[in-house]
C-alpha positions in Angstrom: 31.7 27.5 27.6 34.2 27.0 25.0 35.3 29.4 21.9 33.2 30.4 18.8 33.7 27.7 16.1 34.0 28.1 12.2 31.0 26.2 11.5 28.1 27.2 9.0 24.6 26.1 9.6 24.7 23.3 7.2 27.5 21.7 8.4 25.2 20.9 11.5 22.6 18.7 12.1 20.5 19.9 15.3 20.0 16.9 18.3 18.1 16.1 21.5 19.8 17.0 24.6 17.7 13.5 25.6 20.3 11.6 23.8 23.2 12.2 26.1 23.9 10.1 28.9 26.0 11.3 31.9 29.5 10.0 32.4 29.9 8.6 29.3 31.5 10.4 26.3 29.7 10.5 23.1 32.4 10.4 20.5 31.7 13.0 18.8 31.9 17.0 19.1 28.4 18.8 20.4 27.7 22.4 19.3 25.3 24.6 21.2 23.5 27.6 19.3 22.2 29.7 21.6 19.8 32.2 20.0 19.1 32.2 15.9 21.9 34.5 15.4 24.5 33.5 17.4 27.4 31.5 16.3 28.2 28.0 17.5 30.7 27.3 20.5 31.3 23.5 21.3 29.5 22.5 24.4 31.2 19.2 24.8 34.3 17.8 23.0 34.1 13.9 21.7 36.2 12.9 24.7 34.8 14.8 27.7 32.0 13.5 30.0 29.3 15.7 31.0 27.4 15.6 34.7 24.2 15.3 35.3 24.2 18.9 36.5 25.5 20.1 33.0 22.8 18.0 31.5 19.9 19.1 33.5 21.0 23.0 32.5 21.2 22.5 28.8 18.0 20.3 29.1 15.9 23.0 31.2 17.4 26.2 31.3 20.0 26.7 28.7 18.1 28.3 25.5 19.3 27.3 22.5 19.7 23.8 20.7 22.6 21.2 20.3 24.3 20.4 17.2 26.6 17.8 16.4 28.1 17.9 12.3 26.6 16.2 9.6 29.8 14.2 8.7 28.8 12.8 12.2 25.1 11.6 12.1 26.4 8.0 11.6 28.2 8.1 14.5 25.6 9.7 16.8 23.0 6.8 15.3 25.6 3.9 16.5 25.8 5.7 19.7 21.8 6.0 19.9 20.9 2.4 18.9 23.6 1.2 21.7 22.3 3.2 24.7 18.7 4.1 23.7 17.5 1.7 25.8 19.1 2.7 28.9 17.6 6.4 28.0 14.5 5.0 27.5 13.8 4.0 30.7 15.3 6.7 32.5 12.3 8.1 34.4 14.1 11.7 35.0 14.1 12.3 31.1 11.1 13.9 29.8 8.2 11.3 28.1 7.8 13.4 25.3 11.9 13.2 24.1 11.9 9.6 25.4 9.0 9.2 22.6 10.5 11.1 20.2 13.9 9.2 20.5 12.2 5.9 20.4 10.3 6.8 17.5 13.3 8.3 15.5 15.7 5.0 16.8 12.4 2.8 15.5 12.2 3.8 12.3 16.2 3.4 11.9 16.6 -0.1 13.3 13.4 -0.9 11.7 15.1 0.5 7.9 18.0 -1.5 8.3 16.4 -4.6 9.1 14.4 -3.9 5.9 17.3 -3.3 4.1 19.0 -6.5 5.2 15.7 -8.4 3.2 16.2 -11.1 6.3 13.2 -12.2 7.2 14.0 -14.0 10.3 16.4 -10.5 11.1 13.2 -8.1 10.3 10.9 -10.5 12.6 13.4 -10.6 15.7 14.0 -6.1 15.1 10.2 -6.2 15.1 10.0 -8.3 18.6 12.4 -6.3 20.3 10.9 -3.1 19.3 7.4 -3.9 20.1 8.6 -4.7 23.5 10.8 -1.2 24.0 7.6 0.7 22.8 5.3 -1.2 25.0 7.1 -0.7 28.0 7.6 2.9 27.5 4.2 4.0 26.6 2.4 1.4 28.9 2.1 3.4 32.2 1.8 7.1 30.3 0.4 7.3 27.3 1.2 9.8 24.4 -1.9 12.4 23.1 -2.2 10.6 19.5 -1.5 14.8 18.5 1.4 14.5 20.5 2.8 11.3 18.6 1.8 12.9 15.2 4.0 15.9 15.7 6.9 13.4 16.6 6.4 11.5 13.9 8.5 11.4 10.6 5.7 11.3 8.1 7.4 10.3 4.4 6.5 7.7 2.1 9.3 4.8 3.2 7.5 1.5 4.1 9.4 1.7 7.3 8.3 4.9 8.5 4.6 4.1 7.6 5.0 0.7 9.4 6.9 2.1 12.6 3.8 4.9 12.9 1.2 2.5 12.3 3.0 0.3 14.9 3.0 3.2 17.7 -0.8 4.3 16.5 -2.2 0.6 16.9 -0.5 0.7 20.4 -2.6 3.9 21.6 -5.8 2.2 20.2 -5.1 -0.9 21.6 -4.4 0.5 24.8 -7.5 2.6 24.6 -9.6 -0.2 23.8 -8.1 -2.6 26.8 -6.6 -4.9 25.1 -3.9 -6.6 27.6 -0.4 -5.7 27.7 0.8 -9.0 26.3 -1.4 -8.7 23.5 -0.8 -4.8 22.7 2.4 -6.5 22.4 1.2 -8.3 20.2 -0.3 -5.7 18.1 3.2 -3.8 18.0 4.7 -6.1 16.7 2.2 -7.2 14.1 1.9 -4.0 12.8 5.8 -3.0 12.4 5.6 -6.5 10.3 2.2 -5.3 8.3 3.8 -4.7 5.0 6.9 -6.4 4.7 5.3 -8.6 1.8 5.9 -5.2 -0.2 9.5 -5.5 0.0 9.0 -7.6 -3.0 7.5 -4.8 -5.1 9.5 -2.0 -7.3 9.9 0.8 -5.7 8.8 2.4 -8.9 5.5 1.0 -8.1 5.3 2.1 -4.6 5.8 5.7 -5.3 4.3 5.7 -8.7 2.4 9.2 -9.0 0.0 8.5 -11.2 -2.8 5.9 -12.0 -1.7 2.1 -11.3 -2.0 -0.7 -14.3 -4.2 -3.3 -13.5 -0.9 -5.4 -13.4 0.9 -3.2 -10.8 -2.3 -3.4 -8.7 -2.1 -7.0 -8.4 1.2 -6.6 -7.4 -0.2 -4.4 -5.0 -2.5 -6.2 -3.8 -0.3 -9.6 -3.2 1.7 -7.9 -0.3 -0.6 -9.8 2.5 -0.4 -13.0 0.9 3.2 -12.7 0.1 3.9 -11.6 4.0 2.0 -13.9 5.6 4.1 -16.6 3.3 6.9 -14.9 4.5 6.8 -15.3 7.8 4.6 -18.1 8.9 7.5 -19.8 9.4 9.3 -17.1 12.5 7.7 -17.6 15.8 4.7 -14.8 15.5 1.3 -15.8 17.3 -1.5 -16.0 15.0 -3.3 -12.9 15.7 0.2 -11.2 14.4 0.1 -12.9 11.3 -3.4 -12.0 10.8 -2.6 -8.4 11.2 0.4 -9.1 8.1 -2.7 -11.1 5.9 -6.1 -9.3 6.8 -4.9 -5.5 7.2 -6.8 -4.2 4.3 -9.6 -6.9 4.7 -13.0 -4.6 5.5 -16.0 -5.3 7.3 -18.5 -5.6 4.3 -16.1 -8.3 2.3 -14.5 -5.0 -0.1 -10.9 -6.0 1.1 -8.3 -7.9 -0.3 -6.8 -10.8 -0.1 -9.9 -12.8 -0.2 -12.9 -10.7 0.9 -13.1 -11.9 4.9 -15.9 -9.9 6.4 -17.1 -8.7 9.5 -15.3 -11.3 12.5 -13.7 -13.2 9.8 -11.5 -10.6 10.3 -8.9 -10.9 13.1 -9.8 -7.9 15.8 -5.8 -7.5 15.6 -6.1 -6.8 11.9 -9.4 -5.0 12.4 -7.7 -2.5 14.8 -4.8 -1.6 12.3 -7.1 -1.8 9.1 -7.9 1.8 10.7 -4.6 2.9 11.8 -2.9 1.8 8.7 -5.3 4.1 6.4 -5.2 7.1 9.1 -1.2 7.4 8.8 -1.3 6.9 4.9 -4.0 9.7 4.7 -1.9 12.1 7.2 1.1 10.8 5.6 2.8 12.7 2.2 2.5 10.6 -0.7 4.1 10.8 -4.2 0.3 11.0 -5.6 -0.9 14.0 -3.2 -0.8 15.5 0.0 -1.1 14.3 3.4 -4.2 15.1 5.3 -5.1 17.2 8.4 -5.9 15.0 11.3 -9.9 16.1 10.9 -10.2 15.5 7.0 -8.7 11.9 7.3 -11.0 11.0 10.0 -14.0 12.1 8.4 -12.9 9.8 5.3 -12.7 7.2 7.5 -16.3 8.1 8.8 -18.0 7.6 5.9 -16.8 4.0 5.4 -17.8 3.3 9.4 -19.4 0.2 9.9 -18.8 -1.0 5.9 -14.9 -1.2 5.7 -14.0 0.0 9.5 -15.4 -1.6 13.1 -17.7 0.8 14.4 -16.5 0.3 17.9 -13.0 0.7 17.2 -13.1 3.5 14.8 -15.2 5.5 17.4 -12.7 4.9 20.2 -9.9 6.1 17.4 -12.0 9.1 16.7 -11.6 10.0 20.3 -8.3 9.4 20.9 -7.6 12.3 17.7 -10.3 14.4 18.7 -8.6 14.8 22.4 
């Protein structure tokens, strides 16, 4: 182990020990902090290569947590995004920081495809990421408490959409849907509100009470994705996820008031994931939910906005 380094605490950003591969050199300086008190000592320079021995001990046995500096995190992110797929499907890492990686590297791809306002860019991030999730998650499935605690949980349309996304694909999966179509769903759902790219921000994260003005607005964000898109090469059950997410059973919903199996069972599915993740989710206009208060608001509407089967399998998948 190397010397003590003159580094503070916030000059560090802590990282997953997951997100090293063997024989290949990061780029960048890693820290290890052994114990709350103890100072940093660089574990592994920007140029060095580590073994897989020296990456099983700082993964199993090692106690403490790597740290690479803040002026850094872009760097690390690049190095993520171009070898998280080959983590991904190494079998020897743990699921749990395989899921936790591909939910962090999700909801970054997914933000800059956002960011880009390329529609045919968004829909192709959205493809590849459904598939990456899919095939991770397919043969072991995550406890939905388990996702939730790996889960970034703030207001940004792309972390909401990249939850939603991973929630629909432990419903779908519960349900039986096949793997093509959960898929599908994935991939639907990463795309759900995209039409909301079009809307202020000052409207999104308005704290108080919406004018009836801004909630048209609001309330456009199907129509105006769906427009968006019909032209990229979605199926049509992924489109119907984008245009009848906040449809409900009884006709309540918007855009125009589909009920009951009018409604896409695509777009029934995350209709219910969509509003769990915004109720356990912090918002500008309250706080998020515990897991059992959001389900029991999602309870009373059972059968009148949400699909009785569907929301009962959901309610088991939490309740586990």
């Amino acid at each position: 182990m190397c010397d003590v380094v003159a580094l503070t605490p916030r000059e560090l950003v802590p990282i997953s020990s997951c997100v090293l591969l063997p024989d290949r050199p990061l780029g960048i300086d890693v820290y290890l902090i052994k114990a709350i008190d103890s100072k940093p000592v660089l574990f592994c320079s920007r140029d060095q290569t580590l073994s897989e021995a020296k990456l099983d001990t700082v993964a199993q046995r090692l106690p403490g947590r790597l740290y690479v500096r803040c002026s850094d995190a872009d760097r690390l992110q690049a190095y993520i995004r171009e070898h998280w797929s080959d983590i991904l499907r190494d079998d020897s890492r743990p699921l749990e920081d395989r899921t936790r990686l591909m939910c962090n590297v999700m909801r970054d791809v997914l933000a800059d495809a956002f960011a880009s306002r390329n529609i045919q860019r968004i829909a192709a991030t959205a493809d590849f990421l459904a598939a990456e999730s899919t095939r991770l998650l397919q043969d072991a499935p995550v406890a939905i408490g388990e996702l939730s605690k790996i889960m970034q949980h703030d207001f940004a349309t792309f972390t909401h959409s990249t939850n939603v996304a991973l929630y629909s694909l432990r419903l779908a999966q519960e349900l039986g849907f096949s793997t093509d179509e959960q898929q599908c769903i994935v991939r639907g759902a990463l795309l759900h509100d995209v039409g909301k790219l079009e809307i202020t921000e000052n409207i999104l994260s308005k704290p108080d009470r919406l004018t009836q003005e801004e909630l048209r607005q609001i309330r456009q964000h199907p129509t105006t994705g769906l427009e968006q898109l019909v032209d990229q090469a979605l199926t049509f059950g992924e489109l119907m996820i984008v245009y009848q997410h906040h449809e409900r059973i009884d006709g309540s919903g918007y855009p125009v008031g589909s009920v009951g199996e009018e409604i896409h069972p695509f777009a029934r599915l995350c209709a219910i994931t969509d509003v769990y993740e915004a109720l356990t989710a912090h918002r500008p206009y309250r706080r998020a939910l515990r897991a059992k208060a959001a389900m029991h608001v999602l309870q009373r509407k059972e059968g009148v906005h949400f699909d009785r089967e569907m929301l009962a399998c959901w309610k088991g998948l939490v309740e586990v």
